[in-house]
FISE-827396 format. One record per residue (C-alpha): residue in three letters; residue number from 1; x, y, z. Coordinates in steps of 0.02 Angstrom, whole numbers, always signed. Each point is the difference from the previous one (the first is absolute). Layout:
N
ALA / NUM / X / Y / Z .
...
This chain:
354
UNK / 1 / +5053 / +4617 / +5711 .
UNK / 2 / -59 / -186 / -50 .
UNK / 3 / +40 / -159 / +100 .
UNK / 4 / +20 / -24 / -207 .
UNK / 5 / +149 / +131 / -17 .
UNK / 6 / +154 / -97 / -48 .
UNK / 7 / +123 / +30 / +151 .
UNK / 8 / +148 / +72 / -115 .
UNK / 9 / -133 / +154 / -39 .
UNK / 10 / -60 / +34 / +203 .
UNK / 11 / +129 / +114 / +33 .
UNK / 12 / -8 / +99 / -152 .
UNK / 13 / -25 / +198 / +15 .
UNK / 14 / -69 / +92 / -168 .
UNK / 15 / +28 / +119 / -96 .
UNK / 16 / -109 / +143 / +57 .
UNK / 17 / -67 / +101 / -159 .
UNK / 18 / -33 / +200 / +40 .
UNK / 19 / -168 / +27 / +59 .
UNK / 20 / -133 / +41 / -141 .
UNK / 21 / -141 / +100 / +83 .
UNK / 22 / -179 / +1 / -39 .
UNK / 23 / -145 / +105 / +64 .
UNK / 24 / +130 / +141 / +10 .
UNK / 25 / +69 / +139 / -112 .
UNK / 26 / +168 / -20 / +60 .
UNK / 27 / +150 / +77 / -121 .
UNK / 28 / +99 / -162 / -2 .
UNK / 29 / +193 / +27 / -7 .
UNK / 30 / +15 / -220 / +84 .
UNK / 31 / +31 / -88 / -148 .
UNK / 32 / +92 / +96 / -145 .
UNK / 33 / -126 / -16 / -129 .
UNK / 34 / +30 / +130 / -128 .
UNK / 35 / -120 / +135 / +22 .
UNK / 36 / -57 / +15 / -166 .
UNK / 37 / -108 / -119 / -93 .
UNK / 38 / +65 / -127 / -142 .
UNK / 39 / +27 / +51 / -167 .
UNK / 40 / -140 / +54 / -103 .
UNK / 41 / -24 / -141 / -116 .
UNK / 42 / +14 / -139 / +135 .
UNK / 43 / -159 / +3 / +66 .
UNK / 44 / -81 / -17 / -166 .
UNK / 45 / +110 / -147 / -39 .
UNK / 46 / -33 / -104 / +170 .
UNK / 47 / -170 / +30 / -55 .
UNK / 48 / +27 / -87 / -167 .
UNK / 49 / +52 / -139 / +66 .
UNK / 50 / -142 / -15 / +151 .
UNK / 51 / -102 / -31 / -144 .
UNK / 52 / +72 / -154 / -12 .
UNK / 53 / +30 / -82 / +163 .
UNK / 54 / -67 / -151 / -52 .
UNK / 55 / +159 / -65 / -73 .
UNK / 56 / +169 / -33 / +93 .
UNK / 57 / +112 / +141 / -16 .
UNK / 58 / +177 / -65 / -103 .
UNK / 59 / +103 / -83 / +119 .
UNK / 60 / +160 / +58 / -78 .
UNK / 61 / -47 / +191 / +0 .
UNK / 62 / +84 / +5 / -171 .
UNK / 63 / -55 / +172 / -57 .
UNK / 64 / +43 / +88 / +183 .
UNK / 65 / +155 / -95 / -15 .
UNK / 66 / +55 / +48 / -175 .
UNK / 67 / -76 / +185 / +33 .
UNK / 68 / +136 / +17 / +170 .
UNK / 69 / +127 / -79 / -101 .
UNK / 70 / -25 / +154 / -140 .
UNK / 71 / -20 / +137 / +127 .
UNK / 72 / +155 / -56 / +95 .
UNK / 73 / +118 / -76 / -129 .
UNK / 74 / -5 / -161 / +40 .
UNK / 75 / -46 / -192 / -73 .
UNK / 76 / -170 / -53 / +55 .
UNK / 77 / +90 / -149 / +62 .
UNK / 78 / +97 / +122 / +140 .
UNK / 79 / -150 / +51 / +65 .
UNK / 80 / -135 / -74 / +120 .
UNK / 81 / -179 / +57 / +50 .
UNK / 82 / -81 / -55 / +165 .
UNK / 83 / -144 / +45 / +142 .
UNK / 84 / +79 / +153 / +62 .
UNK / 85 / +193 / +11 / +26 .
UNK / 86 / -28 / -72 / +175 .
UNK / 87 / -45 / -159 / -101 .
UNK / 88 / +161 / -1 / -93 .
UNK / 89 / +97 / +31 / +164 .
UNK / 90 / -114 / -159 / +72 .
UNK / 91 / +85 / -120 / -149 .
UNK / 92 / +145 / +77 / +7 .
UNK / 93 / +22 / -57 / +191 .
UNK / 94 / -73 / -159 / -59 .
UNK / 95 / +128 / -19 / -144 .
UNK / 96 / +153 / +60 / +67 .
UNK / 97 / +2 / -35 / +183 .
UNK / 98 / -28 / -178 / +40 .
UNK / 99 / +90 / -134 / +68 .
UNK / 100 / +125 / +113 / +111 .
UNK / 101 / +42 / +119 / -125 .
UNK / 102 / -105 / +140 / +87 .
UNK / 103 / -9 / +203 / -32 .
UNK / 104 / +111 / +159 / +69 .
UNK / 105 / -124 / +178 / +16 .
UNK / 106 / +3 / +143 / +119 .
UNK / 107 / -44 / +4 / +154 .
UNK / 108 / -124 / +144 / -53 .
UNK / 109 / -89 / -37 / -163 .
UNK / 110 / -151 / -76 / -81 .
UNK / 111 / -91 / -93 / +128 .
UNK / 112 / -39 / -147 / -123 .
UNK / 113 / +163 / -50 / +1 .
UNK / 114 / +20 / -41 / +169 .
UNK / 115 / -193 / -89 / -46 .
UNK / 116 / +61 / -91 / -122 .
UNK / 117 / +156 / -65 / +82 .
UNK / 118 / -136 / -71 / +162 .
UNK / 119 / -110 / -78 / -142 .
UNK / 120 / +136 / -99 / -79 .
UNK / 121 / +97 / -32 / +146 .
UNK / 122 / +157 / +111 / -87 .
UNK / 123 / +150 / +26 / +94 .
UNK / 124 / +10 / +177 / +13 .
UNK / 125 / +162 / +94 / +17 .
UNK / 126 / -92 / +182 / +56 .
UNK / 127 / +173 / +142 / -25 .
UNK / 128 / -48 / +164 / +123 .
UNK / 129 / -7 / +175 / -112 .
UNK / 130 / +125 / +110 / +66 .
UNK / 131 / -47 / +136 / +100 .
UNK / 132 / -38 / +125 / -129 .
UNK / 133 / -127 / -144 / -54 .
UNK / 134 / +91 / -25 / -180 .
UNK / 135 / +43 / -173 / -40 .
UNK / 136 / +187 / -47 / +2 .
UNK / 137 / +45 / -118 / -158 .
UNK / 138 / +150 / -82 / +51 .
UNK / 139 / -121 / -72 / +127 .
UNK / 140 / -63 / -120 / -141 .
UNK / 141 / +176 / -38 / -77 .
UNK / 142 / +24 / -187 / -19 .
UNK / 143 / -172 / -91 / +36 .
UNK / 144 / -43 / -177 / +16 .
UNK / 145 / -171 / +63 / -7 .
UNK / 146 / -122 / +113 / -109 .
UNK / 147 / +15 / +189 / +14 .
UNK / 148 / -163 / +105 / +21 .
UNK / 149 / +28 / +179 / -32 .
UNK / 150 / -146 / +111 / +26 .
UNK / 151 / +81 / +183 / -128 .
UNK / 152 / -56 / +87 / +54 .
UNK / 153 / -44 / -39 / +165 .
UNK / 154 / -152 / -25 / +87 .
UNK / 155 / -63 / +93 / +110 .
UNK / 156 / +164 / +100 / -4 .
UNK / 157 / -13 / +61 / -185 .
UNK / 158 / +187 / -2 / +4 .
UNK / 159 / +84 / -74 / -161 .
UNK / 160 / +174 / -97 / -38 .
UNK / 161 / +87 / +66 / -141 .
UNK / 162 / +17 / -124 / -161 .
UNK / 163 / +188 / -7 / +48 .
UNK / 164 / -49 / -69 / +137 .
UNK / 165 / -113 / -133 / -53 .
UNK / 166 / +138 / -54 / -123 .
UNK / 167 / +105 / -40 / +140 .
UNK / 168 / -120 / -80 / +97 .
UNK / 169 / -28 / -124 / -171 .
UNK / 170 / +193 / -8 / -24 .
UNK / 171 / +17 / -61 / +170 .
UNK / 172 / -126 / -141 / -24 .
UNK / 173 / +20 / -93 / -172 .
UNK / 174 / -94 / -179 / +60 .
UNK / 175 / -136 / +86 / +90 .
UNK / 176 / -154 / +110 / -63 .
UNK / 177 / -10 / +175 / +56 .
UNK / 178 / -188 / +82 / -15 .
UNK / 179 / -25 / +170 / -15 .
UNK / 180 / -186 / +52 / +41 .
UNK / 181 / -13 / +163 / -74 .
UNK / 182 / -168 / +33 / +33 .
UNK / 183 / +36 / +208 / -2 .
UNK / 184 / +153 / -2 / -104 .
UNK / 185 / -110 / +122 / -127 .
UNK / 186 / -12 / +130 / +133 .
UNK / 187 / +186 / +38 / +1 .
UNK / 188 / +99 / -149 / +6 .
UNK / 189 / +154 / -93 / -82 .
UNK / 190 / -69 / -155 / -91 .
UNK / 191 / +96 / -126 / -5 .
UNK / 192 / -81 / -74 / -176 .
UNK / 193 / +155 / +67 / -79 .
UNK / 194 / +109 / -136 / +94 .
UNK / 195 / -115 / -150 / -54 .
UNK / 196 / +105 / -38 / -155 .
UNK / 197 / +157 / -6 / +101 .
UNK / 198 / -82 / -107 / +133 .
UNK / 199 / -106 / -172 / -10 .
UNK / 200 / -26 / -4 / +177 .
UNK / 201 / -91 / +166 / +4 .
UNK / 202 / -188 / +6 / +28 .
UNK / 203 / -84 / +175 / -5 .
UNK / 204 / -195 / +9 / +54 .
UNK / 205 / -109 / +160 / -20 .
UNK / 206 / -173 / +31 / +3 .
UNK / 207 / -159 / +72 / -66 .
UNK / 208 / -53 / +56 / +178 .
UNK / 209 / +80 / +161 / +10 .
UNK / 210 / +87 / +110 / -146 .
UNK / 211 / -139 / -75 / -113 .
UNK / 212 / -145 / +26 / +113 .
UNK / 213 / -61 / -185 / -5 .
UNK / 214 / +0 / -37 / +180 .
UNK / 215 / -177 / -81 / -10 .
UNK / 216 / +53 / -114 / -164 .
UNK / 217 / +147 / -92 / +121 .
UNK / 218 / +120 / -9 / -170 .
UNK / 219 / +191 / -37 / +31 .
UNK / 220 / +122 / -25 / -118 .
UNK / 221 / +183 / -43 / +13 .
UNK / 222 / +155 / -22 / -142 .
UNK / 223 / +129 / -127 / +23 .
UNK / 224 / +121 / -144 / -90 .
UNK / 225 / -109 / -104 / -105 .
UNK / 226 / +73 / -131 / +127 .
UNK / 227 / -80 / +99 / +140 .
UNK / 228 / -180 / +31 / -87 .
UNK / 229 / -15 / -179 / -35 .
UNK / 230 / +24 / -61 / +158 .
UNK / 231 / -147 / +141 / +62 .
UNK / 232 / -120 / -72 / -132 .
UNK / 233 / +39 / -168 / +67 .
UNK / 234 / -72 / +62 / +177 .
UNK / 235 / -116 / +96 / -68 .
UNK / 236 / -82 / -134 / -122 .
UNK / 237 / +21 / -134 / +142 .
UNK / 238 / -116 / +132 / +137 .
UNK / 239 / -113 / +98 / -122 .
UNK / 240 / +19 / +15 / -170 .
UNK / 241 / -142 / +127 / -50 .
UNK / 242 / +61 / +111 / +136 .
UNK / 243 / -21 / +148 / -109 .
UNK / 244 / -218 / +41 / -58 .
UNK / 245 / -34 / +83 / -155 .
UNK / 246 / -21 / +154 / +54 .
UNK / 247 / +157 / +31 / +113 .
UNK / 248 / +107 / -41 / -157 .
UNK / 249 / -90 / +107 / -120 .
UNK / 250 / +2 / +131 / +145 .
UNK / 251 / +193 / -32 / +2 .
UNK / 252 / +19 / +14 / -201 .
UNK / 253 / -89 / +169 / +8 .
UNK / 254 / +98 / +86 / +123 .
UNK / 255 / +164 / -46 / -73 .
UNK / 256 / -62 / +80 / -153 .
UNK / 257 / -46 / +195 / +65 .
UNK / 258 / +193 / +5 / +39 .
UNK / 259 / -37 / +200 / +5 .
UNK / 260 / -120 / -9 / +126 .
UNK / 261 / +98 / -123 / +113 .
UNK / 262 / +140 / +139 / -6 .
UNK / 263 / -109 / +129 / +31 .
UNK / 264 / -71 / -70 / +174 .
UNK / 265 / +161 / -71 / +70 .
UNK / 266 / +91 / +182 / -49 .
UNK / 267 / -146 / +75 / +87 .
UNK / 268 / +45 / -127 / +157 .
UNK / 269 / +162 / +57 / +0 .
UNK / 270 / -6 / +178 / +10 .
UNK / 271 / -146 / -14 / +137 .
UNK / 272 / +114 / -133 / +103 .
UNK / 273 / +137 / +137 / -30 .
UNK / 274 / -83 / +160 / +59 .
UNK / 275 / -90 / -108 / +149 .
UNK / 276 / +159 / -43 / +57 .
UNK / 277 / +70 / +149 / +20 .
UNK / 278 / -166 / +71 / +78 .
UNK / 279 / +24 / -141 / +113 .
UNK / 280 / +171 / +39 / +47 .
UNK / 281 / -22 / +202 / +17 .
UNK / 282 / -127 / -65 / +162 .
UNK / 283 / +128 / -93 / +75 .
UNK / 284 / -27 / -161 / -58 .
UNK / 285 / +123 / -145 / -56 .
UNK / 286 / -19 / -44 / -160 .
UNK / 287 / +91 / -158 / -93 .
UNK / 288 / +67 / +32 / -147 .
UNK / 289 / -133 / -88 / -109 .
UNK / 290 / -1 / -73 / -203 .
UNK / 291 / -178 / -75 / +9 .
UNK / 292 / -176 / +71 / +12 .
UNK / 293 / +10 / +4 / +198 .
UNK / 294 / +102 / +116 / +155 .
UNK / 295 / +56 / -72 / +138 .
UNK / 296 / -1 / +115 / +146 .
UNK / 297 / +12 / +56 / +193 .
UNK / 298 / -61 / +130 / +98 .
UNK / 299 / +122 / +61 / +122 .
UNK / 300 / -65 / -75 / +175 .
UNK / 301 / -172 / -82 / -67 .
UNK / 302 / +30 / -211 / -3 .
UNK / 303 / -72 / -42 / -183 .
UNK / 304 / -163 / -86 / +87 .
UNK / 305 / -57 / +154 / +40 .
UNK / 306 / +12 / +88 / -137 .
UNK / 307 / -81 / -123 / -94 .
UNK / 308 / -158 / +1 / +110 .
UNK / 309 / +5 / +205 / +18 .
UNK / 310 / +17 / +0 / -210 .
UNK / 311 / -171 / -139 / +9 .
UNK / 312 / -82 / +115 / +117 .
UNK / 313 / +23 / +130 / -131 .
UNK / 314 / -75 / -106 / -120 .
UNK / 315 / +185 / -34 / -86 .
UNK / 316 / +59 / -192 / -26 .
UNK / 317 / +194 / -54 / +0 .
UNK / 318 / +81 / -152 / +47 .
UNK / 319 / +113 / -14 / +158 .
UNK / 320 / +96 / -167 / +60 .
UNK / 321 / +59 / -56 / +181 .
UNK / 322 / +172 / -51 / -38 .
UNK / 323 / +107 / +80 / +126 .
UNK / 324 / +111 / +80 / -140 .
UNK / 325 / -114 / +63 / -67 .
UNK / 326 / -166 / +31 / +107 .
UNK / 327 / +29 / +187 / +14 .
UNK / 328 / -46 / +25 / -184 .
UNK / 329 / -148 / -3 / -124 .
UNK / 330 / +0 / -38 / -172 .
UNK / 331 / -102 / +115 / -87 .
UNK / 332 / -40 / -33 / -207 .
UNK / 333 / -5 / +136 / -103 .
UNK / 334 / -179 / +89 / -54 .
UNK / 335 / -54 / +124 / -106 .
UNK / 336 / +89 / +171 / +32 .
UNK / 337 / -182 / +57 / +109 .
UNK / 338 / +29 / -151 / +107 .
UNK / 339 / +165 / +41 / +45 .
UNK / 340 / -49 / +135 / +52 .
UNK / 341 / -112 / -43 / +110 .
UNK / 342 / +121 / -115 / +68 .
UNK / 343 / +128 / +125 / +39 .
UNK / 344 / -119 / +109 / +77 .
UNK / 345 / -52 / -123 / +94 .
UNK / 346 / +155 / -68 / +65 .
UNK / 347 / +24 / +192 / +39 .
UNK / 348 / -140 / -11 / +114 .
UNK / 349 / +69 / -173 / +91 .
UNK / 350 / +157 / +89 / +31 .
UNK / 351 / -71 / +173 / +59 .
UNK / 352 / -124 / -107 / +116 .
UNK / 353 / +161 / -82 / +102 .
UNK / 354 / +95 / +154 / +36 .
């Protein structure tokens, strides 16, 4: 770093994004991106707009906004549109968490969160998972702080039930409690039903992985109109045209081709499903998973090295050092031929240790 580097930042450690290869033709099973392309008619329509890049995209993203608000019954006045959901989560923390009020998460979550709370100097109150790795609410009953509930979880893929998200938001009237339900489409209980009960809830998705728009960084999250109001506030005091031309009309168009967005995160599903069990039948652990992603063990193999005998294979997944947790990989969901290969693999790893 800088002599420059304001001292509050030196002792800040990153977020570390999944490793995107080049020069290689890896299969790539690090970063659950959906393994089929975007719907048909998006290309053509961030193409459109590319034609006119000359002008500032609309700052208030009216036409994404009103075109969520259809698909998902609400008021374009509940929803907000940012930079990628990790953007949302970044004003949220901004927002919500200042001046002692601080956040509650997991001990094993989203990485940003823990990010976020360095950045902003948050005082974080991190609650362990239990030892089956599921999340216990009633460690989140009666805050002083914001709740940040990863449903389901990352990189765990293991969900709370809506039951239990209403008791988390019962237990904490004066606080806000976000939901980032960045897989929720992949089998998960959203809690969008509970947002007209609730003006303290805050639920953020994302493009990036049941709609295959990864590469367009799009998040989206519903809330009070109290809540969205204060976001635009951050949002319109950092960056206001955070959103080009092309990512919203690339938005609009894949929330349109609601057939095709069920038909690739159905096909997810059943391949997550029968990979799983394939898993399991070798020996391995599997987590009982709601998103696009397994989280698994080999008996007897520490996760590191199965992540470098999968590279040396030419396979990519994603592996972290936490001591809970450094025994596993978390390996995203492919086409059904790529899991394949990946089981076979792993088949290999194991034979090659006994």
């Amino acid at each position: 770093m800088s002599r420059f580097l304001d001292a509050r930042f030196a002792g800040l450690t990153p977020y570390v994004p999944g490793e995107q290869p080049r020069g290689f033709d890896y299969i790539k099973l690090n970063t659950n991106e959906l393994p089929y392309p975007p719907a048909p008619a998006v290309a053509a329509a961030a193409e459109m707009e590319a034609r006119r890049l000359q002008l500032y995209s609309d700052p208030e993203s009216r036409e994404l906004k009103e075109t969520l608000a259809e698909v998902y019954g609400l008021s374009p006045q509940e929803v907000f549109v940012s930079n990628g959901s990790d953007e949302i989560l970044s004003f949220a923390f901004m927002a919500f968490c200042g001046e002692g009020r601080g956040a509650a998460f997991p001990d094993i979550t989203y990485g940003f969160y823990r990010v976020y709370g360095e950045l902003y100097g948050v005082d974080c109150d991190i609650r362990p998972l239990r030892e089956d790795f599921s999340i216990d609410p009633s460690d989140y009953f009666g805050n002083d702080r914001m709740v940040v509930i990863a449903n389901p979880n990352a990189p765990t893929g293991m969900c709370l039930s809506l039951a239990d998200i209403r008791e988390i938001l019962r237990h904490n009237p004066d606080v806000p409690v976000l939901i980032d339900e960045a897989y929720v489409d992949f089998g998960g209980e959203s809690a969008l039903a509970l947002l007209p009960e609730y003006d303290n809830l805050l639920v953020v998705r994302t493009f990036s992985k049941s709609r295959a728009l990864a590469g367009g960084r799009l998040g989206f999250c519903f809330g009070s109109e109290g809540l969205i109001r204060d976001l635009e506030t951050i949002k319109f005091s950092t960056n206001p045209y955070n959103l080009d031309r092309m990512t919203q009309a690339a938005g609009i168009a894949a929330l349109r081709d609601g057939e095709y967005f069920e038909k690739t995160v159905g096909a997810v599903i059943k391949t997550r499903e029968e990979t799983a069990e394939n898993l399991r039948k070798l020996g391995a652990r599997v987590l009982p998973s709601r998103a696009n992603f397994l989280f698994v063990s080999l008996p007897g193999i520490p996760g590191a090295q199965v992540l470098a005998a999968l590279r040396a294979r030419g396979i990519l997944v994603r592996h972290f050092s936490a001591p809970r947790i450094s025994d596993f990989v978390r390996i995203t969901v492919g086409t059904p031929e790529q899991m394949d290969k990946l089981c076979a693999a792993l088949a290999d790893i194991i034979n090659s240790e006994e």
